[in-house]
C-alpha positions, 0 to 999 in steps of 0.5 A, spaced: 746 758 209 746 762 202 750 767 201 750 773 197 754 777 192 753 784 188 755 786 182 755 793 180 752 795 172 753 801 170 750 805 163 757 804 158 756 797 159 761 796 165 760 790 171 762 790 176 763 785 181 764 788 188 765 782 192 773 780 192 771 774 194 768 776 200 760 774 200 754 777 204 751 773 210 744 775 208 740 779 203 738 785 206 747 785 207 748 785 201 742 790 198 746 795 203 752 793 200 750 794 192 746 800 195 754 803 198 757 802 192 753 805 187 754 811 191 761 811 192 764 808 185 759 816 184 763 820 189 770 817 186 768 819 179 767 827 182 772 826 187 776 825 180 773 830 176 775 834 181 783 834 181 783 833 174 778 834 170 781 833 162 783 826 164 776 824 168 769 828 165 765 827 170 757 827 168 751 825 174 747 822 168 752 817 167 749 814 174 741 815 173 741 808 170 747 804 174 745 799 178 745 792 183 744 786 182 743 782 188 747 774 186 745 768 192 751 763 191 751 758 196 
């Protein structure tokens, strides 16, 4: 049976791996996944921004050109 991961990209170059060793059992799993974690790293960053916004600038554009990618491992 496949198993999938995510990897999480974002505009600075960063990667991100979002499994921790955990796989997804099926495509559309992981796809929620990715889709889940574009949309909380977003949430933290204001979250951050919020309580302190000198040591984290926070800029919604940052997040226009992040992006999942869906990797089948097994």
């Amino acid at each position: 049976m496949a198993k999938y991961k995510v990897i999480l990209h974002f505009s600075d170059g960063d990667v991100e791996d979002d499994n921790y060793g955990e796989f997804y059992s099926s495509k559309a799993e992981a796809e929620s996944a990715g889709q889940e974690g574009l949309h909380d790293t977003q949430t933290g960053a204001e979250i951050l921004n919020l309580s302190n916004p000198g040591d984290n600038p926070y800029d919604p554009q940052d997040f226009d050109q992040a992006w999942y990618e869906v990797v089948k491992v097994k």
